[in-house]
C-alpha positions as CSV (number, residue, x, y, z in Angstrom):
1,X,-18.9,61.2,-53.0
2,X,-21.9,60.3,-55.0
3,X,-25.5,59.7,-55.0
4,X,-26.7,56.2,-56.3
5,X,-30.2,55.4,-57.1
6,X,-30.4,51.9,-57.3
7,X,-33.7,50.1,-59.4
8,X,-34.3,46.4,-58.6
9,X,-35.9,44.3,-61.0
10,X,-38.7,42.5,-61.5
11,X,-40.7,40.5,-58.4
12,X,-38.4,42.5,-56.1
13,X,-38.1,45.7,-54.2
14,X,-35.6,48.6,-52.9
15,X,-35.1,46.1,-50.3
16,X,-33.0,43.4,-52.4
17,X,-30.1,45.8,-52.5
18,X,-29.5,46.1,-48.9
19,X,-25.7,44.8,-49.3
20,X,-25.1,46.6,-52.0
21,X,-26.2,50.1,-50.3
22,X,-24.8,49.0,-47.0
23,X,-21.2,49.1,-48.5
24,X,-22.0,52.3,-50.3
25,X,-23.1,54.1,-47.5
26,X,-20.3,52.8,-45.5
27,X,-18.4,54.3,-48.0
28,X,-19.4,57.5,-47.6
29,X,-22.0,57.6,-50.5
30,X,-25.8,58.8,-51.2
31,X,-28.2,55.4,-51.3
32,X,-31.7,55.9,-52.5
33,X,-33.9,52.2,-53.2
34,X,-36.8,52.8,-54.3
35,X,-39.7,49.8,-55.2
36,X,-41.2,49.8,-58.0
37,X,-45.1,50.2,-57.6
38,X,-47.0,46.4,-57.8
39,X,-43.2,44.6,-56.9
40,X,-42.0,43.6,-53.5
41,X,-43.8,45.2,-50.2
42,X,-45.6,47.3,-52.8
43,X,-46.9,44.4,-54.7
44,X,-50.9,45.6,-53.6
45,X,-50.7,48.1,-55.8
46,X,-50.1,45.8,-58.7
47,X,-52.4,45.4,-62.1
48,X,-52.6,45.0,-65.2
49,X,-52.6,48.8,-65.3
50,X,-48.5,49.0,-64.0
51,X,-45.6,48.8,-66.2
52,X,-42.6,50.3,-67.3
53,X,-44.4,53.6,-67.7
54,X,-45.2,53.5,-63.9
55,X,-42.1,52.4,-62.8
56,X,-40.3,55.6,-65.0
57,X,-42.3,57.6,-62.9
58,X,-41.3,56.2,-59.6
59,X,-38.2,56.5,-60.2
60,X,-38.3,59.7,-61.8
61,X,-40.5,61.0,-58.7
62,X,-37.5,59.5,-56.6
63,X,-35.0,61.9,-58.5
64,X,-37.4,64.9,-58.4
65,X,-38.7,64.9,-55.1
66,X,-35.5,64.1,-53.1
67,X,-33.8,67.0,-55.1
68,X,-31.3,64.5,-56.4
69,X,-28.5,65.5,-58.7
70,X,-25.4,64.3,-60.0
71,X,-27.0,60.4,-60.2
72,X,-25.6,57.7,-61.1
73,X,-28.6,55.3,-61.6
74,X,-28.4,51.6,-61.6
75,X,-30.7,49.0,-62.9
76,X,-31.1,45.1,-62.4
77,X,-32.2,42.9,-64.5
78,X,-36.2,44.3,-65.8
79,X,-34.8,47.7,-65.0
80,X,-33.0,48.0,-68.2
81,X,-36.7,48.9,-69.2
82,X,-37.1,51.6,-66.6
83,X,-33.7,53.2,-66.9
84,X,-34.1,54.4,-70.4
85,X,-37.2,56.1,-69.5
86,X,-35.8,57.9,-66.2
87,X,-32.7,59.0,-68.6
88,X,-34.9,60.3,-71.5
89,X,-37.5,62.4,-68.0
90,X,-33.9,63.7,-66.0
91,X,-31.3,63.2,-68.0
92,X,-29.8,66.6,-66.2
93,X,-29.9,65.2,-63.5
94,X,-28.1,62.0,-64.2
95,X,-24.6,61.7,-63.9
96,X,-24.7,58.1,-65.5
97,X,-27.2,54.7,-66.0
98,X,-25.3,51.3,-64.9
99,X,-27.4,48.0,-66.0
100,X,-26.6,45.3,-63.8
101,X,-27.7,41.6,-65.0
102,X,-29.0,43.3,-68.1
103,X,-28.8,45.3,-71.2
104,X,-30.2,48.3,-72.8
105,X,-33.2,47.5,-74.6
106,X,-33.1,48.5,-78.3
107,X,-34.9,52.0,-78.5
108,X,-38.9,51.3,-78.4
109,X,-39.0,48.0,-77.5
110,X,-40.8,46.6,-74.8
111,X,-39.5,43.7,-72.4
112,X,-42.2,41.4,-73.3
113,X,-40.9,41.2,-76.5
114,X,-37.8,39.5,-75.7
115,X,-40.0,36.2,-74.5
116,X,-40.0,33.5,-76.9
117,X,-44.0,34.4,-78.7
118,X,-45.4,32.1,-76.5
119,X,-44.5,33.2,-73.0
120,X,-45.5,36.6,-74.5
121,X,-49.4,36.4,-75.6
122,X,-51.7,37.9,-73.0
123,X,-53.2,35.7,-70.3
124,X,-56.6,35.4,-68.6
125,X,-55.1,34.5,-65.0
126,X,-55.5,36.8,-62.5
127,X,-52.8,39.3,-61.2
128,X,-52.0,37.3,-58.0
129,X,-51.4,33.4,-58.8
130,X,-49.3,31.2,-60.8
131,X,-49.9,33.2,-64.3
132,X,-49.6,30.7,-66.9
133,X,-48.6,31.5,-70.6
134,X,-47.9,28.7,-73.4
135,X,-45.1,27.0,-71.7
136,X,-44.0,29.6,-69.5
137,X,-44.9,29.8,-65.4
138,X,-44.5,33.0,-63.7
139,X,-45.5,33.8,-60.0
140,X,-46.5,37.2,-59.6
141,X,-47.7,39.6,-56.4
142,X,-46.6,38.4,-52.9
143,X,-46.6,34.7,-53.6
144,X,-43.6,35.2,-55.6
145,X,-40.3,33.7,-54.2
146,X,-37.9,36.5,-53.5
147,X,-34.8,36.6,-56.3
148,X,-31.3,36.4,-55.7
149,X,-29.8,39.9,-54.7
150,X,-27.3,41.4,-57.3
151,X,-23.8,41.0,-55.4
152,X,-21.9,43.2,-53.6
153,X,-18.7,42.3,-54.5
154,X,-18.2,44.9,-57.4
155,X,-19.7,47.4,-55.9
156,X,-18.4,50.5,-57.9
157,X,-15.4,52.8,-56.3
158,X,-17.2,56.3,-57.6
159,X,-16.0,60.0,-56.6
């Protein structure tokens, strides 16, 4: 069987998966879902100090620390920024890197840069709030509504 290590995105946490590792586990497999640091029940640890390199580490730290080998590690959505990372820290121990809802990001870019320029200039709101930048409304820390879940229904048949 294998070992999945399953990243949610953005304003979410290991938690949004629950379906998804449910019928993995049911089917015999390894389920590890880690949150990020500053998302979901971790979102107290946010700041404008946390990003993708944080969230390499987490998961990386994930890998190391449970002893994990032979992963195949899955990202949704923002993810696509972490997975990268993770692959370039423990490639070894990777078996492979699934993006779900997403896309690798061209080596060296950043996530912000995919925003149209507006939504992607800095802004003096607060962490926790309605952060508002040009047009664009995000809600960040625990106010945030919780996102949709990625679907179980193709949930991968590994070996």
């Amino acid at each position: 069987m294998a070992t999945f290590v399953l990243v949610p995105g953005a304003w979410a946490g290991g938690w949004i998966w629950r379906s998804v590792s449910d019928r993995l586990r049911d089917a015999g497999h390894r389920v590890y879902t880690p949150t990020l640091t500053g998302l979901g029940e971790r979102s107290h640890l946010g700041g404008p100090h946390i990003g993708p390199g944080t969230h390499v580490e987490d998961v990386a730290g994930v890998l190391t620390y449970e002893g994990l080998e032979d992963v195949v590690l899955v990202g949704h959505s923002y993810a696509a920024a972490v997975l990268p990372g993770v692959a370039d820290r423990c490639r070894e121990r990777l078996r492979g890197l699934v993006y779900v809802d997403a896309a690798p990001l061209p080596s060296g870019m950043a996530p912000a840069e995919l925003l149209p320029a507006a939504c992607a200039r800095p802004s003096p709101t607060p962490w926790r709030g309605t952060v508002t930048a040009g047009p664009c409304r995000y809600r960040t820390g625990t106010s945030s509504p919780a996102p949709s879940a990625p679907s179980a229904s193709a949930t991968p048949n590994a070996s």
